[in-house]
C-alpha positions as CSV (number, residue, x, y, z in Angstrom):
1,X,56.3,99.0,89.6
2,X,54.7,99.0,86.4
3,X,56.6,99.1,82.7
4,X,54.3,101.5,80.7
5,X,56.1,104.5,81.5
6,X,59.7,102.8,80.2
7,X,57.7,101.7,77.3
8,X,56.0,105.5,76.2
9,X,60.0,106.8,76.9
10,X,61.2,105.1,74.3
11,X,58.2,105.2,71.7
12,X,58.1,109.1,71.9
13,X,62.1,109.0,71.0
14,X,61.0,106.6,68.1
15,X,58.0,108.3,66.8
16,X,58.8,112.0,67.3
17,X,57.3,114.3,64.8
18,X,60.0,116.1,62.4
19,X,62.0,119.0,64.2
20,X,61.8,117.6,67.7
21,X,64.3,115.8,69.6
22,X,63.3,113.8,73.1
23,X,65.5,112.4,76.1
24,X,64.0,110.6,79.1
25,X,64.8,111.1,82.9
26,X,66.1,114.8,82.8
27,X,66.9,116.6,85.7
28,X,65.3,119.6,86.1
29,X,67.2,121.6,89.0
30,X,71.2,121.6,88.5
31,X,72.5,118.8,91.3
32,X,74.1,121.1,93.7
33,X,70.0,122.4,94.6
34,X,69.2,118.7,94.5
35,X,71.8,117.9,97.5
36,X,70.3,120.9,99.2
37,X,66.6,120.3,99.0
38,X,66.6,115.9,99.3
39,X,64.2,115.6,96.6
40,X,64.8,115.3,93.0
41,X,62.6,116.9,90.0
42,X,63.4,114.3,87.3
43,X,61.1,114.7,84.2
44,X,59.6,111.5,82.6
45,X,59.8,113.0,79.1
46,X,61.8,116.4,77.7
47,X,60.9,117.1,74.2
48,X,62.6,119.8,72.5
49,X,61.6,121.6,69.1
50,X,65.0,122.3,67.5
51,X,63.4,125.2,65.7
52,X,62.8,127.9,68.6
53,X,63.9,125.5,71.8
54,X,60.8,124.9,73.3
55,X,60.6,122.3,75.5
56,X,57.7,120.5,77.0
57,X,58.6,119.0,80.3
58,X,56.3,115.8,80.2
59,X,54.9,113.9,83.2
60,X,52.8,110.1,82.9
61,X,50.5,109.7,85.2
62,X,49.3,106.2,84.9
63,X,49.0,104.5,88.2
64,X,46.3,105.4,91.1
65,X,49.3,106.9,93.1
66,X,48.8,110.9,93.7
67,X,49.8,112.4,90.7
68,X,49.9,116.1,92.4
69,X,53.0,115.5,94.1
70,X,54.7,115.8,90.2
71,X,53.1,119.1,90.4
72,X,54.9,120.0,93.2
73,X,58.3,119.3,92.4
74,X,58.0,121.7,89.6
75,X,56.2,124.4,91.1
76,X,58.3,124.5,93.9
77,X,61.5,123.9,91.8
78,X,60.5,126.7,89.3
79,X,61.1,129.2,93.0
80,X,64.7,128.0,92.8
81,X,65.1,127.9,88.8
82,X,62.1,129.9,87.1
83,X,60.4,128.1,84.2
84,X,61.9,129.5,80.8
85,X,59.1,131.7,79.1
86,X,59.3,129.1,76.2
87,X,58.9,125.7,78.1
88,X,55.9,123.7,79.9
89,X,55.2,121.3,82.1
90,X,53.0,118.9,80.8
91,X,50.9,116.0,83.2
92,X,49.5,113.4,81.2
93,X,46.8,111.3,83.5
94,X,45.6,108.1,82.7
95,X,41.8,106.8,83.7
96,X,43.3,104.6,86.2
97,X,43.7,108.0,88.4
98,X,40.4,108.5,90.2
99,X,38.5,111.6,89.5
100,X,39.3,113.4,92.3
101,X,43.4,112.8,92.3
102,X,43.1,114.0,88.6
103,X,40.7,116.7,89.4
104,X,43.1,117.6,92.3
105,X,46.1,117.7,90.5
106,X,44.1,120.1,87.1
107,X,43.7,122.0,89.8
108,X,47.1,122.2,90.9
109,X,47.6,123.3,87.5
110,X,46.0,126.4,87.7
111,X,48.1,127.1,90.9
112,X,51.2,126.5,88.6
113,X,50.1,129.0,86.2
114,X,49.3,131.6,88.9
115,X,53.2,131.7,89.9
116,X,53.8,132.6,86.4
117,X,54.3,128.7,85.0
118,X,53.6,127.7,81.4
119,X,51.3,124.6,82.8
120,X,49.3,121.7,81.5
121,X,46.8,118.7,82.2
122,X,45.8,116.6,79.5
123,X,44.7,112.9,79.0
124,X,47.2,109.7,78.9
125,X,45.7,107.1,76.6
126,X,41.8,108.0,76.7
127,X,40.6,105.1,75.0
128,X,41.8,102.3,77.4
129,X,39.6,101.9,80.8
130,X,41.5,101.8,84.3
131,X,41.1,97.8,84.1
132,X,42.8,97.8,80.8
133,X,45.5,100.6,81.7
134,X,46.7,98.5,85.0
135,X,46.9,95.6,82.5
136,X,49.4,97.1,79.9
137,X,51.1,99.1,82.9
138,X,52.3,95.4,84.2
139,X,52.9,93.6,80.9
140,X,56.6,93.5,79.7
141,X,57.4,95.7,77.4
142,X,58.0,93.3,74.5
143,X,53.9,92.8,75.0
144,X,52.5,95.9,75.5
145,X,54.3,96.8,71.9
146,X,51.7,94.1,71.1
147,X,49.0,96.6,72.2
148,X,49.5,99.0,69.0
149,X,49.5,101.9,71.2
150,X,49.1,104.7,69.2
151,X,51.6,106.7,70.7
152,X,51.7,109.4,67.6
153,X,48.3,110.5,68.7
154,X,50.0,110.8,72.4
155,X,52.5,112.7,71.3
156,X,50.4,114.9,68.8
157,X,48.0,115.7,72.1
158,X,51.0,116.9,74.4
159,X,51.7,118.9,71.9
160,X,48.5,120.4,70.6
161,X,47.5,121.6,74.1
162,X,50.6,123.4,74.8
163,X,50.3,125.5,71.7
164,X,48.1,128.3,71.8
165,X,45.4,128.7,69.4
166,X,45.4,132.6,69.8
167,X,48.0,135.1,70.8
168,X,46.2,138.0,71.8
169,X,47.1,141.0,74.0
170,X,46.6,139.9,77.5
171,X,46.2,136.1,77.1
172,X,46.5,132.8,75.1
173,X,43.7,130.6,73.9
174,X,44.4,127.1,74.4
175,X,42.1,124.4,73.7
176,X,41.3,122.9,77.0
177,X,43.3,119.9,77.9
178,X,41.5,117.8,80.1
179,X,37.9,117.0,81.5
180,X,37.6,119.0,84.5
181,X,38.6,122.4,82.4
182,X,35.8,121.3,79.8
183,X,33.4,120.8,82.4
184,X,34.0,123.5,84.3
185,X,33.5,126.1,81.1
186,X,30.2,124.1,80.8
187,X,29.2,125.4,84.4
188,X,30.4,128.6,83.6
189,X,28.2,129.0,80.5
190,X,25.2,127.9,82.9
191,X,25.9,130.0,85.4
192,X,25.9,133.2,83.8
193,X,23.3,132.3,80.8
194,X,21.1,131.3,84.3
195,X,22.4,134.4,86.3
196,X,23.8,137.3,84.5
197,X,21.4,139.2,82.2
198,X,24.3,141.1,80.8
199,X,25.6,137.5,79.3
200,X,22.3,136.3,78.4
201,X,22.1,139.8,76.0
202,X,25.6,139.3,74.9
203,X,25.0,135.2,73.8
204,X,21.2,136.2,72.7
205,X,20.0,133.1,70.9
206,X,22.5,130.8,69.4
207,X,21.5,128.0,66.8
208,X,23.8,125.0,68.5
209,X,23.7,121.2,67.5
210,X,26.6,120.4,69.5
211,X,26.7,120.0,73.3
212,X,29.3,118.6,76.1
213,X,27.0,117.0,78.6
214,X,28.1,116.4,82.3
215,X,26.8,113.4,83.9
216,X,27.5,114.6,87.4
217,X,25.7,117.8,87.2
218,X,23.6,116.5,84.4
219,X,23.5,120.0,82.5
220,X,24.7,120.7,78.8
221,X,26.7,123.6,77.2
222,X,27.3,124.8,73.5
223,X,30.7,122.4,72.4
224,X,32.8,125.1,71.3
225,X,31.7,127.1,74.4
226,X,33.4,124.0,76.5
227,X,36.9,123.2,74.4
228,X,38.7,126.3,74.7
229,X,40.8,128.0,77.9
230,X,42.3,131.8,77.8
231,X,45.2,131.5,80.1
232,X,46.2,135.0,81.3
233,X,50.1,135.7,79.9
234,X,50.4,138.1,83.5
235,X,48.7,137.0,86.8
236,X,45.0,138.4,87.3
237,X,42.6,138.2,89.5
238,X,39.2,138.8,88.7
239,X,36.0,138.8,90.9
240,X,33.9,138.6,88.3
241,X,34.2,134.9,87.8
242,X,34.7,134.0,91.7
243,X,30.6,133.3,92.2
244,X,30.6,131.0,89.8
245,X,34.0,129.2,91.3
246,X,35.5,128.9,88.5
247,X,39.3,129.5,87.7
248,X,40.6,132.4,85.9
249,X,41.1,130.0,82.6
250,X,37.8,129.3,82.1
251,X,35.8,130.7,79.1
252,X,32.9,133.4,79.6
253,X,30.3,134.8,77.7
254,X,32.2,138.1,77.1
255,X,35.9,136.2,76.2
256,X,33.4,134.0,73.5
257,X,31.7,136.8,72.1
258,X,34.6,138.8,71.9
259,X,36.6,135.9,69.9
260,X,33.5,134.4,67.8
261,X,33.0,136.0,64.2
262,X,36.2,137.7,64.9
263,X,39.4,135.1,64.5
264,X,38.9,132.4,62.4
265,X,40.8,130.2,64.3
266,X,38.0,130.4,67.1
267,X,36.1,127.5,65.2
268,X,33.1,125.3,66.2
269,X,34.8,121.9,64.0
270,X,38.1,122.2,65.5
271,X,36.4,122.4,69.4
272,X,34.4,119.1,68.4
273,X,37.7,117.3,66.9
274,X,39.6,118.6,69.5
275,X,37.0,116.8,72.2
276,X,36.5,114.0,70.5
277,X,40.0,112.7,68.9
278,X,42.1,114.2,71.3
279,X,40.3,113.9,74.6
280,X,37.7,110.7,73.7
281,X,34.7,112.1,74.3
282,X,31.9,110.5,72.3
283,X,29.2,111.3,70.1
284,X,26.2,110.4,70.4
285,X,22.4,111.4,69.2
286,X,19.2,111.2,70.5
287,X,18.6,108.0,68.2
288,X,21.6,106.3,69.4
289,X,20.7,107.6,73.2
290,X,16.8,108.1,73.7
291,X,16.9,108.3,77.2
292,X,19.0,111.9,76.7
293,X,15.8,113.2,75.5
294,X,13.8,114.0,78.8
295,X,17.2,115.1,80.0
296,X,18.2,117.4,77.6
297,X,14.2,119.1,77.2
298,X,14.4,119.8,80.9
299,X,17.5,121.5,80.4
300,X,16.5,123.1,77.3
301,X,13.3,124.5,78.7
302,X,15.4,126.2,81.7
303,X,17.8,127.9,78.4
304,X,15.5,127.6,75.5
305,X,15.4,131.6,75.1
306,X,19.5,131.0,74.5
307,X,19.4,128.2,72.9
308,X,18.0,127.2,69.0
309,X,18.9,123.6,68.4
310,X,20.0,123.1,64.9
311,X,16.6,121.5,63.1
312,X,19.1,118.4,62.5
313,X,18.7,117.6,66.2
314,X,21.7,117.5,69.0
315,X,24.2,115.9,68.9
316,X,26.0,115.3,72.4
317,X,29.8,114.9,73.4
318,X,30.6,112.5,76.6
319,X,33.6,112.0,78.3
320,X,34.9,108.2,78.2
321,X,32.8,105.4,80.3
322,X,35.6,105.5,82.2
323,X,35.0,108.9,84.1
324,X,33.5,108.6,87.0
């Protein structure tokens, strides 16, 4: 039993922003439904804005133990008491759950939102590796204060991912909260620039000097292609994406065209802060990483006729050492 979760408890109720209020262990089915079911939903974290009553029900991840079962418990207690249109359910993973239980449970996610949940996935401390998280997790509290944790940046991230950048008619533009959504907008962009002429005459040739680079699949993708998620406000299902295998959040070639030039808010500088400060992905050039080059010209000479890198050279965005 680690102490990092008691200790982020009482540091968001210390270092809320202004307008929000926080209480820790909140129940989130009344207990009558608790005696009747044997399992409890108790939330790590409930912070609520006093301004309109939102409230962001907060999970912490941190240890290697399966984080979906959380995800359970409130997609199964939202069929007893439905999630109010104005709250969330927020899971914040740290590195020390392996990719696939944190890949799992993003995916679980998606299966939230298809019931008609307000749902979320983001990253829990991004700069520390799973050595370093199991550390802190079992140092007393007194010494992981010791740590300078920068909880505000915690709490700004819960926060920023929930809110949608865009409200538009049939869904909300989020910016995407956690690897496997970024990486699987960066297949989606390969797929159809690779497969679908129609995209390929809609994206024509783009001038890019950003790009999110898997190192599983080993491909690249336009940055502000990769950082942003339309969640549908009404369940949909669309065949359109299913060749691909993607989820119905993902961003297309139609969604981006549609949004780019058009809403301001849609930006290329706030995708690259977004992946970098908030998530901890790093930046890196060809300089700084020579052995990118062959990489990214095999890559580029599949999507050159898409693709005009900015004359400054690329500059690439990786996810933490930590992910893999």
């Amino acid at each position: 039993m680690g102490y990092l979760t008691a200790f982020l408890q009482a540091e968001f109720a210390r270092q809320l922003p202004h307008g929000w209020s926080c209480r820790s262990e909140v129940q989130v089915l009344p207990k009558e439904l608790v005696n009747v079911l044997g399992y409890s939903s108790r939330v790590d974290i409930l912070l609520e804005r006093e301004q309109d009553s939102k409230k962001l029900w907060i999970e912490f991840e941190i240890s290697r133990a399966d984080p979906v079962a959380n995800h359970a418990k409130f997609a199964t207690s939202h069929l007893f008491k439905p999630q109010h249109s104005n709250d969330a359910f927020i899971s914040m993973v740290s590195s020390h759950v392996t990719r696939g239980r944190r890949n799992l449970a993003a995916n679980s996610i998606s299966l939230m939102r298809e019931v008609g949940m307000n749902a979320f996935q983001t990253v829990l401390l991004p700069q520390f590796s799973p050595r370093e998280i199991k550390r802190i997790n079992h140092l007393p509290q007194e010494l992981i204060l010791v740590e300078s944790l920068d909880i505000k940046a915690e709490i700004f991230r819960a926060i920023s991912v929930s809110e949608f950048v865009l409200d538009l008619q049939d869904r909300r533009l989020h910016f995407a909260g956690d690897f496997l959504e970024v990486f699987l907008n960066l297949r989606q962009w390969n797929y159809e620039i690779l497969h679908d002429p129609t995209a390929q005459d809609k994206w024509g040739q783009r001038t890019i000097t950003y790009f999110v680079f898997d190192p599983y699949s080993r491909k690249f993708a336009p940055s502000k292609f990769c950082a942003y998620s339309g969640i549908w406000k009404h369940r949909k299902t669309t065949s359109s994406l299913q060749t691909s295998g993607s989820s119905n959040s993902v961003m297309t070639v139609d969604f981006y065209t549609i949004l780019d030039g058009a809403y301001s808010n849609f930006d290329g500088r706030r995708a690259r802060i977004h992946l970098t400060n908030c998530l901890g992905m790093t930046a890196i050039n060809l300089l700084q990483a020579p052995h990118f080059e062959k990489i990214f010209e095999e890559w580029l000479n599949i999507f050159g006729n898409s693709i005009r890198v900015h004359p400054a050279g690329p500059i690439f965005l990786l996810p933490p050492t930590w992910f893999k």
